[in-house]
N, C-alpha and C positions, 0 to 999 in steps of 0.2 A: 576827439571826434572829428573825422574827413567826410566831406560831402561827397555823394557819390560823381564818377565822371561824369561830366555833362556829354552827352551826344549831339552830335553834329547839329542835328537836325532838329534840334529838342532845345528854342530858344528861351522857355520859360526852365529848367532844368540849368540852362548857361546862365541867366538868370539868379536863380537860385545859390549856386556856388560864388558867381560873384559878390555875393550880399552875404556870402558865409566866410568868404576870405575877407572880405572889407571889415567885416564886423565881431566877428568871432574872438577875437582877442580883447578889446574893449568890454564888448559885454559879458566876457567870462569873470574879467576883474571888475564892473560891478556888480554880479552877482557873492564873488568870494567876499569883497568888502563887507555883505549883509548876512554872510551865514555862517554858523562857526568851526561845522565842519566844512572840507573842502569838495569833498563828493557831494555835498549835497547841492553846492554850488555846478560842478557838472552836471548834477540832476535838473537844475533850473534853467541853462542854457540847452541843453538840448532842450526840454517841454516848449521853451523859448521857439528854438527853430523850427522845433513839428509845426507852431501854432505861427510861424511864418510861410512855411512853406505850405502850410492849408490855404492860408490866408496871402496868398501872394501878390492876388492882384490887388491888394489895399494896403500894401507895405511901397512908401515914399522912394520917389527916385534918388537917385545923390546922396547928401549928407544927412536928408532929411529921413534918413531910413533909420538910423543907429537910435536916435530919443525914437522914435516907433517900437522899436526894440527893445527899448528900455522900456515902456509902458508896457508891454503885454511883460516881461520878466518880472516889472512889480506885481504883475496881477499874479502871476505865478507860484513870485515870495511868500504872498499876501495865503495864496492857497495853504504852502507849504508851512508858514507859521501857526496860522490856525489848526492847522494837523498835527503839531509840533506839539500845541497848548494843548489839544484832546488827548494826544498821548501820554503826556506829561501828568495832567488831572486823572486818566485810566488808571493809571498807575501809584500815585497817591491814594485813590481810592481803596485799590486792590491792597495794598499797603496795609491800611488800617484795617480791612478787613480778614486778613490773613494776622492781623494782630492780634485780632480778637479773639477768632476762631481758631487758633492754633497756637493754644499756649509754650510757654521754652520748654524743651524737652531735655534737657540734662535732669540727670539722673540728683535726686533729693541729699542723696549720703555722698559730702566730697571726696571719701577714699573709692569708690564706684565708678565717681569721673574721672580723677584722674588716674583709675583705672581703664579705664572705658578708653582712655586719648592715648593709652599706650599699645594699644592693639594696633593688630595692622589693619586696613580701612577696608580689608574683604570682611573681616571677622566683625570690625564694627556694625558695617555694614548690615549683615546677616542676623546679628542680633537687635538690630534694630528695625530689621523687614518683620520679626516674629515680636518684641516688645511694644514698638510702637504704631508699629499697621495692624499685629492681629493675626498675619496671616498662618495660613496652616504648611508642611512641608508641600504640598503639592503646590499653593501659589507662589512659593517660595524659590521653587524649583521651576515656574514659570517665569516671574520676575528674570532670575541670574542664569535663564538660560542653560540648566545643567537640570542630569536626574534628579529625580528624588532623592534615591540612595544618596548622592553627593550633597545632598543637602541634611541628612539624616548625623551622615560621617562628619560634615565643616561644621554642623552645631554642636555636635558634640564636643570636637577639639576647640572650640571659640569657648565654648563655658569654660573646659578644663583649663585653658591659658588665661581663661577672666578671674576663674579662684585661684590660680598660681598666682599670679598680679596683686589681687587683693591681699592674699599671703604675708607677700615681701611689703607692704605698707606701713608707718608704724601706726596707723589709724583702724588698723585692721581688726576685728573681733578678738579676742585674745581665746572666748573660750572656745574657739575654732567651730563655730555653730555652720552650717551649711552659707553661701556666700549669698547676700543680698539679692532678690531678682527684681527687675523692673516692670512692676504691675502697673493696670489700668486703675484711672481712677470713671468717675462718672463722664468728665469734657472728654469730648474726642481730642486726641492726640496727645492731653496729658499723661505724663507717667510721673509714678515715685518711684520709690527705694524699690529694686525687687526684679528679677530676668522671670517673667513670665515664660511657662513650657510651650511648645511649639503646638498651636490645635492639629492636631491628627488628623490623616487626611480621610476619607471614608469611607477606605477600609479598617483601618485602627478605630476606629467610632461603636466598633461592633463587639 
């Protein structure tokens, strides 16, 4: 952080820089000494400065500027920690609540998953916009940014490469029944065994 030039004529500014070079190195290291990352430590010296240089005319001559300094930084810490601890408890919060509401979604039958985890992460992907969101090819093809048609074509070859996969398993169905699909149950987000078809969009409806 450099203070701006002081101009000539501009002796509160001359001012200002002076108390930035005097100071500016001290109160950086204790601010880093109280925070754990280090940006946030520049984040508290600069707030520092603004909230000197507003306040100029009540920041101490001499040496008695730097503890001045240090007192409005504590105040500043003091801000940034309590934002620290709201963030932290948001986030806890949202934690358990997204635990609740949103049961584990691997698929129930273990040849499924680790079918499912041999895919490639577009195919996975794709079958899990239509198994575990619902959606139909047109929101599909919303979501992944591509036609319809292209979403019509990539679920088709995602199944066909998900029953080839299952196939090669030795966990695999032996009487070669059609391959598992990943159906809804009642909770949102949960799935079982089972690849739900894609909802039709609304022209296929008809």
């Amino acid at each position: 952080m450099s203070p701006p030039a002081p101009a000539r004529d501009d002796p509160r500014r001359a001012r200002f820089t002076d108390l930035f070079e005097r100071t500016h190195a001290p109160l950086t290291a204790y601010a880093v000494r109280r925070v754990v990352d280090p940006a946030d430590a520049a984040d508290v010296v600069a707030e520092t400065f603004l909230v000197a240089w507003r306040r100029l005319d009540d920041v101490p001559d001499g040496d008695a500027a730097r503890p001045w300094l240090y007192g409005v930084a504590r105040r500043v810490l003091a801000n940034h920690h309590r934002g620290e601890r709201r963030r932290l408890a948001l986030a806890d919060r949202l934690r358990e609540q997204v635990a609740e509401a949103v049961p584990a979604h691997e698929p129930a039958d273990p040849a499924l998953a680790r079918a499912m985890d041999r895919l490639p992460p577009d195919d996975r992907e794709l079958l899990r916009l239509v198994a575990w969101e619902e959606l139909g090819r047109d929101e599909v093809a919303q979501v992944l940014g591509v036609p319809r048609a292209t979403v019509r074509v990539r679920l088709h070859r995602a199944r066909r490469r998900l029953a080839a996969l299952l196939a090669t398993l030795d966990t695999a169905p032996e009487d070669h029944d059609p391959p598992p699909v990943l159906q809804r149950t009642g909770r949102a987000g949960h799935v079982s065994t089972g690849w739900a078809a894609a909802r039709p969009g609304p022209q296929e409806a008809r």
